[in-house]
VOBA-1610 file (N, C-alpha, C; in pm, whole numbers, padded with zeros to 5 digits, always signed):
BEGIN
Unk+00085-00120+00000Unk+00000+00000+00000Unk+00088+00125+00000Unk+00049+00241-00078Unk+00111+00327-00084Unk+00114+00426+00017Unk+00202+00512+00073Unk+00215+00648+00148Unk+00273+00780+00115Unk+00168+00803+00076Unk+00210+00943+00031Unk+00216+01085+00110Unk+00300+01151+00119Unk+00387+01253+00184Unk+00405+01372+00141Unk+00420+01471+00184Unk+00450+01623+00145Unk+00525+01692+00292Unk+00590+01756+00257Unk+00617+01893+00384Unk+00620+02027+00299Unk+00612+02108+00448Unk+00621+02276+00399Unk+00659+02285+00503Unk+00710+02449+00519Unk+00762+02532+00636Unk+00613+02582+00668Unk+00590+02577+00779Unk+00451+02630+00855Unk+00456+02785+00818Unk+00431+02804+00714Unk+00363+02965+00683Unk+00261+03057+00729Unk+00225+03146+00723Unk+00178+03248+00766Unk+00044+03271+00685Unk-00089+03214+00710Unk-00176+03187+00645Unk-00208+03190+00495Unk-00113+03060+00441Unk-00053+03050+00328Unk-00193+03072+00231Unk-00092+03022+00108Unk-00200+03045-00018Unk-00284+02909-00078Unk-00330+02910-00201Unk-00439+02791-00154Unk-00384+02670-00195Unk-00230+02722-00275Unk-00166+02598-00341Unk-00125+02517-00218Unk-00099+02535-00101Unk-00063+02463+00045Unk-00187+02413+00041Unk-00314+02450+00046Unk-00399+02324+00102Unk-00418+02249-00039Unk-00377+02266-00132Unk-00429+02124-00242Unk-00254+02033-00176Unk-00164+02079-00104Unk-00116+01932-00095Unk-00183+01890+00000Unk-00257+01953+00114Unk-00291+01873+00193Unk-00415+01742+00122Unk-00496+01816+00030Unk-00589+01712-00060Unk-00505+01568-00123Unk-00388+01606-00114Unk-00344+01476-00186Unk-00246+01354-00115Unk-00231+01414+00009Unk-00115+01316+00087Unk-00197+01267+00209Unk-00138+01148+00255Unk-00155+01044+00365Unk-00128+01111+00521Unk+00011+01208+00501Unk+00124+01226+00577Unk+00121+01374+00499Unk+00097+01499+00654Unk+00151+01627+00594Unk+00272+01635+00713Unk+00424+01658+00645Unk+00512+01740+00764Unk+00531+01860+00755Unk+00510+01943+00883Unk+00554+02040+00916Unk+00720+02083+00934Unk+00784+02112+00834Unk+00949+02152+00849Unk+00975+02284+00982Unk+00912+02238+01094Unk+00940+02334+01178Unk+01078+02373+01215Unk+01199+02313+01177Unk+01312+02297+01229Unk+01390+02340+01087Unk+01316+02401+00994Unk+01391+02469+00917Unk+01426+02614+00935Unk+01575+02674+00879Unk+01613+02823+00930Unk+01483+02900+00897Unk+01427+02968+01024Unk+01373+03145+00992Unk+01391+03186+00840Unk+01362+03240+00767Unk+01344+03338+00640Unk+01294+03433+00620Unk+01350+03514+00575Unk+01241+03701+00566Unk+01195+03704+00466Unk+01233+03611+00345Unk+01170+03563+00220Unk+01085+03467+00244Unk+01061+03403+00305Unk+01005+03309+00299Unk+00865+03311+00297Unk+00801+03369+00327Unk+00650+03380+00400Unk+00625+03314+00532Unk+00724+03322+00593Unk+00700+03252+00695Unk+00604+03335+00799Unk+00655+03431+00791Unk+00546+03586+00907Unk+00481+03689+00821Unk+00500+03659+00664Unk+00376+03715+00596Unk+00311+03655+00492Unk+00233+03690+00441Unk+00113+03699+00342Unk+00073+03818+00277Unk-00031+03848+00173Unk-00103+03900+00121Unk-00235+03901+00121Unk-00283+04005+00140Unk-00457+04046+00098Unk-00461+04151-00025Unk-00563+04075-00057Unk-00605+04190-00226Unk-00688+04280-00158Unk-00650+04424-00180Unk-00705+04526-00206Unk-00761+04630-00292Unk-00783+04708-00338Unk-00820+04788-00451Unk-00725+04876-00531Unk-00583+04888-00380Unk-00511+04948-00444Unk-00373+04815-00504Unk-00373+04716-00476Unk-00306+04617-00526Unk-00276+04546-00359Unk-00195+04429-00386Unk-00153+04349-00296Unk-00111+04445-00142Unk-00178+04393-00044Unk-00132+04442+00086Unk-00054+04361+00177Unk+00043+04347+00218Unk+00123+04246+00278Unk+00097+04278+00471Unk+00051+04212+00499Unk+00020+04181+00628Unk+00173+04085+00691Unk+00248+04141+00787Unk+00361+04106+00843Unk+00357+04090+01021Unk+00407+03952+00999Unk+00427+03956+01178Unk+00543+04007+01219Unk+00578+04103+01313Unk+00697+04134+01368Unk+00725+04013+01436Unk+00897+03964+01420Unk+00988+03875+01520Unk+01061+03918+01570Unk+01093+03813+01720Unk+01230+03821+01727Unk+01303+03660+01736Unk+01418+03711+01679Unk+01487+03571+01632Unk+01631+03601+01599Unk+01682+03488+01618Unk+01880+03515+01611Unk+01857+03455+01428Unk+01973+03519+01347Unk+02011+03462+01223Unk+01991+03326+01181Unk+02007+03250+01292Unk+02041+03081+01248Unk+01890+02976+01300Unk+01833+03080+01343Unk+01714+03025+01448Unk+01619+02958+01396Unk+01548+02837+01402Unk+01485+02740+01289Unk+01309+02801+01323Unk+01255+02803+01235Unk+01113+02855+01248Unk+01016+02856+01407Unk+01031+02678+01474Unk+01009+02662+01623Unk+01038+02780+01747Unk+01154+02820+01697Unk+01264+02892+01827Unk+01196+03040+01769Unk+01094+03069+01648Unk+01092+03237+01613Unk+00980+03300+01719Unk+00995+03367+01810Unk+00909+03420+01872Unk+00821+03552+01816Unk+00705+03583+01851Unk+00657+03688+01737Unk+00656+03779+01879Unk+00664+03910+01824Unk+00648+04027+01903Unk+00487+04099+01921Unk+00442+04052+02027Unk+00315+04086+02037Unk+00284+04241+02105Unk+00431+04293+02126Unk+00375+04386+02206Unk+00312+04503+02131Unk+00332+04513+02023Unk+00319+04621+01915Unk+00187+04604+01846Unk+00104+04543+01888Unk-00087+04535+01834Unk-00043+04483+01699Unk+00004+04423+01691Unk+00018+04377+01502Unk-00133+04308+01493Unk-00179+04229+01567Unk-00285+04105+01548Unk-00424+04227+01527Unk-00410+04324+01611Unk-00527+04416+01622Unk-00513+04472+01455Unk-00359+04542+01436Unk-00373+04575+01302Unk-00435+04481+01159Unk-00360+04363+01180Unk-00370+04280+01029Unk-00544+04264+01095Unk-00620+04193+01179Unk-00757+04237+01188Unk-00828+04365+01118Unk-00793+04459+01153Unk-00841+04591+01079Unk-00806+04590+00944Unk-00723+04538+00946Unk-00722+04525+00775Unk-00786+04461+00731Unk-00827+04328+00811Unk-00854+04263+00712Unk-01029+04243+00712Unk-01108+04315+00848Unk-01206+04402+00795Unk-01246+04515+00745Unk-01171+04612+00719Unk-01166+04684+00624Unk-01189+04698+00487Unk-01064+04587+00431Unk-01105+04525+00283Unk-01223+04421+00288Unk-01253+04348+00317Unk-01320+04238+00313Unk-01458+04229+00368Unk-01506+04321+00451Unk-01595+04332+00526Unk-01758+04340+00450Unk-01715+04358+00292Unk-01844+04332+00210Unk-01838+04200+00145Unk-01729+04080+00197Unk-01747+03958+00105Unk-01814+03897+00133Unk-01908+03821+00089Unk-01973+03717+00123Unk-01978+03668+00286Unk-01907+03601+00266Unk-01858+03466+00421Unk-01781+03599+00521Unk-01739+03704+00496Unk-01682+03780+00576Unk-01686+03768+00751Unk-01841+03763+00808Unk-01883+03738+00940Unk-01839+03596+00993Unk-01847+03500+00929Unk-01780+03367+00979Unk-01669+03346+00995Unk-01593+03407+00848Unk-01443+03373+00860Unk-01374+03464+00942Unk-01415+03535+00943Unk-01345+03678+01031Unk-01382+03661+01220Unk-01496+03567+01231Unk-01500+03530+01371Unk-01431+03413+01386Unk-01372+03346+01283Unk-01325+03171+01359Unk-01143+03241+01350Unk-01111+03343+01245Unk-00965+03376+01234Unk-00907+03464+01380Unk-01013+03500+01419Unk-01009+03642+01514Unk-00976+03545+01637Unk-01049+03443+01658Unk-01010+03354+01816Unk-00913+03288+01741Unk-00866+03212+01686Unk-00707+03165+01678Unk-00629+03286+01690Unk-00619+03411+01581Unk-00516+03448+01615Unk-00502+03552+01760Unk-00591+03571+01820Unk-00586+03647+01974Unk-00545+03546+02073Unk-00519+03408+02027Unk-00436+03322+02090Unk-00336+03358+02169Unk-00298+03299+02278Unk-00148+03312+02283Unk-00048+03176+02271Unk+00048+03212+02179Unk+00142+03082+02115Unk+00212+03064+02171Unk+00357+02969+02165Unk+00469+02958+02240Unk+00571+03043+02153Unk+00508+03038+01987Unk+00633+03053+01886Unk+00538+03088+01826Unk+00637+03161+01676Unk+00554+03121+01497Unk+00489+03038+01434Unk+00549+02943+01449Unk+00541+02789+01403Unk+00379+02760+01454Unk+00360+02772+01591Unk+00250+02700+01659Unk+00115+02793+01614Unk+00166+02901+01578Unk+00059+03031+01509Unk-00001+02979+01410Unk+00123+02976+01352Unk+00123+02947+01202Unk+00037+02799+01196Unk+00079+02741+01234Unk+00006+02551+01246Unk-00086+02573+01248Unk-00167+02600+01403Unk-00274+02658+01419Unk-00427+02694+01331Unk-00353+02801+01244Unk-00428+02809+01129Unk-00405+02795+01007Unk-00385+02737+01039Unk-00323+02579+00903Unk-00428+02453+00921Unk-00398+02421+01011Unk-00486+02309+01078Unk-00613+02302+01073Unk-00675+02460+01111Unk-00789+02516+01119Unk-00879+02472+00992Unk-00796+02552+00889Unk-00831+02579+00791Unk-00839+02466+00694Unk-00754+02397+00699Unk-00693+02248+00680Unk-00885+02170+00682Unk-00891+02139+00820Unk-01043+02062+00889Unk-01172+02119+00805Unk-01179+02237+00790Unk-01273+02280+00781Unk-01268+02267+00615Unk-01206+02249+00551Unk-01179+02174+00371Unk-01213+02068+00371Unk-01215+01981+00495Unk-01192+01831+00471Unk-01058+01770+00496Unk-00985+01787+00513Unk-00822+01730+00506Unk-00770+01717+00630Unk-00727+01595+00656Unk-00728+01539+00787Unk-00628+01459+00727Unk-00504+01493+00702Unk-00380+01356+00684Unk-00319+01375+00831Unk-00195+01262+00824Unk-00152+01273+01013Unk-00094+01416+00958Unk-00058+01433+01066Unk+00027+01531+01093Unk+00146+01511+01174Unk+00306+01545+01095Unk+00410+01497+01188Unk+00508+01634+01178Unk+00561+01685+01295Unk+00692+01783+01314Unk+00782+01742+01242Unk+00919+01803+01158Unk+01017+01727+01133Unk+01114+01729+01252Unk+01086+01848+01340Unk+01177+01855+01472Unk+01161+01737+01515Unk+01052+01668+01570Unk+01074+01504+01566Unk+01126+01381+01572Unk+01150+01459+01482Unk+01246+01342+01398Unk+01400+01308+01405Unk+01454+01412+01449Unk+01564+01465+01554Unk+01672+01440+01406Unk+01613+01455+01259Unk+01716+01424+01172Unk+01854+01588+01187Unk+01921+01551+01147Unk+02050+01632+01070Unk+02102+01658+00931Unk+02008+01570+00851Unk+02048+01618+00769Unk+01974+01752+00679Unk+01997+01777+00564Unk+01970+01926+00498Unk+01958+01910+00374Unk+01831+02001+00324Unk+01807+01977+00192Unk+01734+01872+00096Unk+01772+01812+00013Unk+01736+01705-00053Unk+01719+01567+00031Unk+01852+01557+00095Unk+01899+01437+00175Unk+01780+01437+00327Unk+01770+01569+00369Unk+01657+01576+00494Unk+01513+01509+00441Unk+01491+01569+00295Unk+01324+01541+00264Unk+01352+01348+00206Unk+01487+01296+00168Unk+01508+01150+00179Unk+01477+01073+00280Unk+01561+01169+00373Unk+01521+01095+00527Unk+01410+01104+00603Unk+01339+01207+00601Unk+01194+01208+00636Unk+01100+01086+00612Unk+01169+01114+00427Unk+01021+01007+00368Unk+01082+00837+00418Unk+01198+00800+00433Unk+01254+00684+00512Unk+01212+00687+00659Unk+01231+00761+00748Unk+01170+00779+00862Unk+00984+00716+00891Unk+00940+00774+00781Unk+00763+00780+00794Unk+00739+00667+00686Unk+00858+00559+00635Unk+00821+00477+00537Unk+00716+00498+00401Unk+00763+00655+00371Unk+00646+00692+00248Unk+00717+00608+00145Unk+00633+00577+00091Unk+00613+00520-00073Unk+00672+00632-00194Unk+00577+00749-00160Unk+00565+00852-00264Unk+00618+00989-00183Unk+00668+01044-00229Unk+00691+01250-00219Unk+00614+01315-00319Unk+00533+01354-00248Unk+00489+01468-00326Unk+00509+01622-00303Unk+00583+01695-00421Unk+00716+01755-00389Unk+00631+01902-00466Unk+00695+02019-00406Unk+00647+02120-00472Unk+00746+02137-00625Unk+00698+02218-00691Unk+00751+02216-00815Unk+00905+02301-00806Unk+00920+02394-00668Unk+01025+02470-00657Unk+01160+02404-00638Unk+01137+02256-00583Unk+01255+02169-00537Unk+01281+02118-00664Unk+01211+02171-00769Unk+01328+02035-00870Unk+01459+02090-00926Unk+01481+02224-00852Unk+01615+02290-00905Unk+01721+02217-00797Unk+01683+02192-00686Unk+01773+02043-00650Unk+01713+01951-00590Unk+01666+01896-00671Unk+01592+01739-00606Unk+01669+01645-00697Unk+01721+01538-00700Unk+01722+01451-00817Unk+01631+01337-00821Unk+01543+01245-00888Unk+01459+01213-00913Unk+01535+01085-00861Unk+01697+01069-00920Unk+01744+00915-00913Unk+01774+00891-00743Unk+01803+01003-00678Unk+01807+00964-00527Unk+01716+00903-00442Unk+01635+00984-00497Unk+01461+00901-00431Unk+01409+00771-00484Unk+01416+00710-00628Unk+01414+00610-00670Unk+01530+00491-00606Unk+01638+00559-00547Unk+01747+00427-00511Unk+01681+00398-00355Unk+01565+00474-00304Unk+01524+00443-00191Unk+01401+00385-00194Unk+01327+00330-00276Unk+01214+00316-00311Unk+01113+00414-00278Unk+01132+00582-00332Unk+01051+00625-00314Unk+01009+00693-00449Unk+00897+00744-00479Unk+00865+00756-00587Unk+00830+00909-00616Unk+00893+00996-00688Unk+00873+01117-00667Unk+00774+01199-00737Unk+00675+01281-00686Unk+00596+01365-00786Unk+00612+01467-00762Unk+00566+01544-00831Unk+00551+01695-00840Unk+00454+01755-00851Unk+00389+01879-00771Unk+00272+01943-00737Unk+00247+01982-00890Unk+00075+01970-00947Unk+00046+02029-01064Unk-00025+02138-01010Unk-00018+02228-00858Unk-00138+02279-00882Unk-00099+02432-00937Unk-00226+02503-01033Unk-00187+02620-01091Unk-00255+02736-01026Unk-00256+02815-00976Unk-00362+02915-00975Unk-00521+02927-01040Unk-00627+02924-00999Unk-00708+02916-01060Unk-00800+02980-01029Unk-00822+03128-01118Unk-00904+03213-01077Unk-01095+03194-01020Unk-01115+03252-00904Unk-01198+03246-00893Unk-01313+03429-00855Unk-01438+03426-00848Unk-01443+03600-00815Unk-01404+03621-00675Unk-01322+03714-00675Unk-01289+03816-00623Unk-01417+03974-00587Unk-01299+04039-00484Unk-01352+04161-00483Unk-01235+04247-00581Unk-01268+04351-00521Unk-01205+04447-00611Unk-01148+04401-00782Unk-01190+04370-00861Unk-01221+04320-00996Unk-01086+04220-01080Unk-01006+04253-01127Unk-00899+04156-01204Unk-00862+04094-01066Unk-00822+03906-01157Unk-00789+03812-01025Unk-00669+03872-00988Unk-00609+03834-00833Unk-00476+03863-00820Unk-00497+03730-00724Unk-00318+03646-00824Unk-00328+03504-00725Unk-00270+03511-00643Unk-00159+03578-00612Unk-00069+03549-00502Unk-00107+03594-00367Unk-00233+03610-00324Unk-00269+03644-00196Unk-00294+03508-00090Unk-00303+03517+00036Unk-00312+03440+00135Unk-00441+03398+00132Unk-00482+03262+00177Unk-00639+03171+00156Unk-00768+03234+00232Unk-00704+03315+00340Unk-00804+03421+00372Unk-00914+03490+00241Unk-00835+03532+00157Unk-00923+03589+00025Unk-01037+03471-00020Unk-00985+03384-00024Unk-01038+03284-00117Unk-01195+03250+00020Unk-01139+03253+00126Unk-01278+03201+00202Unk-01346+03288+00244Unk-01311+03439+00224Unk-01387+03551+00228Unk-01488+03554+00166Unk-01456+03526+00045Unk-01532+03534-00116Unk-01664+03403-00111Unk-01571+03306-00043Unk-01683+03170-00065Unk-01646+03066+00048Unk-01606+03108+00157Unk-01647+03007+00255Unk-01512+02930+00247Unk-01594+02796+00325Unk-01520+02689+00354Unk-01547+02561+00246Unk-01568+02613+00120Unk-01624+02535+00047Unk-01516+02461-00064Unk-01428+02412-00026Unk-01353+02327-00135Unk-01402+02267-00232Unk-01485+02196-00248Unk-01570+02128-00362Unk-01596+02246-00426Unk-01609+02328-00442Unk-01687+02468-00507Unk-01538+02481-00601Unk-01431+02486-00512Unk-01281+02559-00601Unk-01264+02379-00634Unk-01248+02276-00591Unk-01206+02169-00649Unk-01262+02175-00804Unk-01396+02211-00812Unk-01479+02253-00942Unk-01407+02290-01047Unk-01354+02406-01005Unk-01293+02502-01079Unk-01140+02397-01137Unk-01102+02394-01072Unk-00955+02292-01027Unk-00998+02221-01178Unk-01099+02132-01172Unk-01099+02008-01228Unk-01134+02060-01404Unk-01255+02181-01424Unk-01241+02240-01533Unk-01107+02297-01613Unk-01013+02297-01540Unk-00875+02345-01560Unk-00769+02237-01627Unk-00880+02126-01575Unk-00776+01996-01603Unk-00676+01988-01498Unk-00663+02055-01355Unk-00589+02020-01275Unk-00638+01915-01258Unk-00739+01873-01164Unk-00769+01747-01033Unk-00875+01672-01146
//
């Protein structure tokens, strides 16, 4: 029987291409024990606005080398009150606005230990309420050492996956023959952007999944729709 697998770095209420891996794997890992990034999206996102993309940012604090787990967010500065106001501000005429904006508002007035657990959090959330319920495993965990290609080898040896299912960004170093000498079988994410309505008028994809459930809920089958007219799913 097969096991199929994916990881990401626990992002910052990512975009919707993160929950179609969760639609397709057995096994989601969380790379919590990968370095901090200011590129990364790890403490931001995007909301569409009227005047173009608005980037909603968590303030940290964190040493250079510090793996996503160890990033503490700085709460003293109302950030959570701000990205809230923003994000009724714009959104406050969408559709689903009153639901999603009450289930986002108690996670994030949380209090966390870290980023990571923020970030999970509503991941998870958001994750359930799609449908998508694979296990869920830390790679901290796993107590591996190694890095890179060789880490996402050892993972999928660790959790005895069958299959990786790999974002399309790793194939600038993944090699296909490393994973085959382990019996694992490698794929690659097809998913594309796939416009759906919006507010403020031309699509803009690169925003955080907040947009998308503003507009229409918690309704995956509705965008799987779309997905499948595309010839993605």
């Amino acid at each position: 029987m097969s096991l199929i697998i994916a990881t990401h770095q626990p992002n910052y209420i990512p975009w919707l291409g993160y929950f179609f891996k969760f639609s397709k794997v057995d096994v989601f890992v969380f790379l919590d024990d990968i370095q901090f990034s200011k590129t990364g999206a790890h403490n931001y996102h995007y909301i569409k606005t009227p005047e173009g993309p608005l980037k909603l940012k968590i303030p940290v604090t964190h040493r250079f080398v510090d793996p996503i787990k160890n990033v503490k967010t700085n709460d003293h500065g109302g950030w959570k009150i701000r990205h809230l106001a923003e994000l009724e501000k714009y959104y406050k005429k969408a559709p689903f606005f009153d639901e999603i904006m009450e289930d986002f508002t108690k996670i994030l007035l949380t209090d966390y230990d870290n980023l990571s657990d923020l970030n999970v959090a509503i991941i998870l959330f958001i994750a359930s309420k799609f449908g998508f319920n694979p296990k869920i495993v830390y790679s901290s965990t796993l107590k591996l050492e190694s890095r890179s290609e060789q880490k996402i080898i050892d993972i999928c040896k660790a959790l005895n996956a069958t299959v990786y299912y790999s974002g399309r960004g790793a194939m600038a170093y993944q090699d296909e023959g490393n994973f085959t000498k382990e019996g694992i079988q490698l794929i690659y994410d097809i998913f594309t952007p796939t416009d759906y309505p919006q507010l403020y008028g031309e699509f803009q994809k690169n925003v955080t999944v907040l947009d998308f459930l503003m507009n229409h809920g918690y309704n995956w089958e509705y965008y799987k729709k779309l997905l499948f007219e595309k010839g993605i799913v």
